[in-house]
ZADRENMI-283910 format. One record per atom (N, C-alpha, C): x, y, z; residue in one letter. Coordinates in steps of 0.2 Angstrom, whole numbers, plus 5000, padded with zeros to 4 digits. Layout:
ZADRENMI-283910
XYZA/...
This chain:
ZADRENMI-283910
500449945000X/500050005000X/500450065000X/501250055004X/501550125006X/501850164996X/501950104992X/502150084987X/501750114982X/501050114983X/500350134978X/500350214980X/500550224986X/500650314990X/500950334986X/501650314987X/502250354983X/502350354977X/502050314974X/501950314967X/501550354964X/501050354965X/500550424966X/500650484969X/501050514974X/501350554977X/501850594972X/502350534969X/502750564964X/502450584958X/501850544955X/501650564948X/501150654950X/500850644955X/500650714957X/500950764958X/501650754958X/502250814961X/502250834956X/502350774951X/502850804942X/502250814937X/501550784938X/500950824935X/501050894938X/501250914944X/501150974947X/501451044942X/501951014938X/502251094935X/503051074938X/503351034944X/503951024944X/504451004940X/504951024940X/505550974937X/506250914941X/505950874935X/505850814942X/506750824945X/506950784947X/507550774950X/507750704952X/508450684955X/508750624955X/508150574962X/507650624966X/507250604972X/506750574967X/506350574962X/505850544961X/506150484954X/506850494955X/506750434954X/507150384956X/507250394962X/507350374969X/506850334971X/506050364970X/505650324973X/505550274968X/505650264961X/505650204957X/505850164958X/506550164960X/506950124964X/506750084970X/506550134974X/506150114981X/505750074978X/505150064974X/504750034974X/504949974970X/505349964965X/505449904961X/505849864967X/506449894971X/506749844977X/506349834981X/505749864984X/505149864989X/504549794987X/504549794979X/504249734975X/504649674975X/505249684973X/505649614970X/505849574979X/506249634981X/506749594987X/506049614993X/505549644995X/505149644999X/504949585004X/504649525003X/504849475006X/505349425008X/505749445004X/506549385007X/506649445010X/506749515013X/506849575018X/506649535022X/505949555023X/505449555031X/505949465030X/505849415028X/506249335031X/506849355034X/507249375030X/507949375034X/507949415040X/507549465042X/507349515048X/507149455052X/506549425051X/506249395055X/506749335059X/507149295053X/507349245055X/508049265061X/508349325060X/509049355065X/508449375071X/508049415070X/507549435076X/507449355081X/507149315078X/506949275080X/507549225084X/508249235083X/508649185085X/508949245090X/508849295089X/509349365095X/508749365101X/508249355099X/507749375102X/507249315108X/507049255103X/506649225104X/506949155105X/507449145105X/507849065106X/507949035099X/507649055092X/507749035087X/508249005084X/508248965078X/508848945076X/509248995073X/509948975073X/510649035071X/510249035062X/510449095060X/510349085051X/510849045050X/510649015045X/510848985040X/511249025032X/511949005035X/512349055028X/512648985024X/512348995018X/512248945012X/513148955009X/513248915007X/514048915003X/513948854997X/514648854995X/514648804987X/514048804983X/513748764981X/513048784976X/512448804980X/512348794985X/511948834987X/511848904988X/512548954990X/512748994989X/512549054981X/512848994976X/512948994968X/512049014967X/511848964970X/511048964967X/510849034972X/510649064977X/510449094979X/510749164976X/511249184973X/511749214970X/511249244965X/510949174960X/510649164952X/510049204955X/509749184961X/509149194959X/509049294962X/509649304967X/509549374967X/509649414961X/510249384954X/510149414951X/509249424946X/508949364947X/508349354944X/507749434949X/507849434955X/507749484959X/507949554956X/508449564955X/508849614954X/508449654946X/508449604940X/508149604935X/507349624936X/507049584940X/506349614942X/506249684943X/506649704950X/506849764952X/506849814946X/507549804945X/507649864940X/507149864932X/506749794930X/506349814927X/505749864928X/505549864935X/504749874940X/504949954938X/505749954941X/505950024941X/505950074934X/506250044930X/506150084922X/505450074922X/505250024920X/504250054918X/504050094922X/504150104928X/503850174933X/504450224930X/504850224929X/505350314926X/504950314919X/504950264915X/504550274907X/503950314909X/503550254912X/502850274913X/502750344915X/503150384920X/503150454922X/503250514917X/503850474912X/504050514909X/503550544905X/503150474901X/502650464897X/502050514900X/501950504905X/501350544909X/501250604908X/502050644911X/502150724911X/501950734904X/502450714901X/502550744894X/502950784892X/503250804895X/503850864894X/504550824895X/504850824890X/505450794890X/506050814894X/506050884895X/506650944899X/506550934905X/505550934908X/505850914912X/505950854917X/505950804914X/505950734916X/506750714914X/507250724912X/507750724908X/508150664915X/508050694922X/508450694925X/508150614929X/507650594924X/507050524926X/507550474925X/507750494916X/508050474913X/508750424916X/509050484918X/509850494921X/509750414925X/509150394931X/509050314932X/509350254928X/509150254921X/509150214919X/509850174918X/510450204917X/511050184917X/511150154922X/510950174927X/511050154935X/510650094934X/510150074935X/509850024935X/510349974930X/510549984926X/510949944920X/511549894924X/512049974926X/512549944930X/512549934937X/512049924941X/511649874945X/511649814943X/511149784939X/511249724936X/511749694933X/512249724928X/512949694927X/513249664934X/513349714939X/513649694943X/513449624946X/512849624947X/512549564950X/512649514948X/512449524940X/512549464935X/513349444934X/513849494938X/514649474938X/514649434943X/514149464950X/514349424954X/514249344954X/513649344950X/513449284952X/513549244947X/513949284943X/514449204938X/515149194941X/515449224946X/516049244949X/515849184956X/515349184957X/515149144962X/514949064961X/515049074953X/514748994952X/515348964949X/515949014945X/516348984943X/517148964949X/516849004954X/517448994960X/517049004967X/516648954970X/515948934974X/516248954981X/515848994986X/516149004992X/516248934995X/516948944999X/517048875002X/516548845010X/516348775011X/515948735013X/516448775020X/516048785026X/516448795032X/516548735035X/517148735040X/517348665041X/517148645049X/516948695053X/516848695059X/517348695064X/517848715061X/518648715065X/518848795067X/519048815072X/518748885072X/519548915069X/519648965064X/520148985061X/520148955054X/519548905053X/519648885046X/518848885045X/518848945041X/518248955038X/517548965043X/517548955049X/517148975055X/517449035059X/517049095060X/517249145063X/517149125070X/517749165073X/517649145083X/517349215087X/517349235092X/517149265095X/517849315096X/518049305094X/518949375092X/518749385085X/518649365081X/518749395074X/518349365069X/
């Protein structure tokens, strides 16, 4: 719902006679990360909350393919994201009508771009060389309470 506000909020700014700036498309952003990663957030919240808090189990940090695979699918997340995000920058630009001054709508797009390469770097860099399996020995691959 907070997502259908600020969406609306922004398009009513820039229908207003504004020139937009690098903040309304700030909120595209917000809202395609608020879409794609929105509930793996609240999970990983919950599941640290719940073990700090509540007696729950430690999280679980995934390594070697499992790692790799979670890696893929953020990239798939990411892709989500930054598509949600350019059809909300298009769609606004589309809306105004004024190209001068939505220019700065625009400026987004690349960013969203080099967001996704990186991702998509990480997660072939994670599949071609896999984080290593922890051994349970402390100083090899398990962190201790010093370091």
């Amino acid at each position: 719902m907070l997502d259908l506000v600020l969406l609306a909020a922004t398009a009513v700014h820039l229908r207003g006679g504004v020139v937009a700036t690098w903040h309304h498309g700030l909120a595209a952003v917000y809202i395609g990360v608020s879409v794609a990663y929105g509930h793996r957030l609240v999970h990983w919240a919950d599941v640290r909350f719940a073990h700090r808090f509540a007696g729950g189990p430690a999280p679980v940090k995934p390594t070697g393919r499992a790692y790799a695979r979670a890696c893929w699918a953020d990239v798939a997340r990411t892709l989500l994201a930054a598509g949600i995000a350019a059809g909300i920058v298009l769609g606004l630009v589309a809306l105004v009508g004024a190209p001068r001054r939505t220019e700065a709508l625009l400026g987004v797009l690349p960013l969203l771009g080099v967001v996704c390469a990186v991702d998509l770097l990480w997660a072939v860099s994670c599949t071609l060389w896999p984080k290593p399996e922890r051994t349970g020995t402390p100083g090899r691959g398990v962190p201790t309470a010093l370091g």
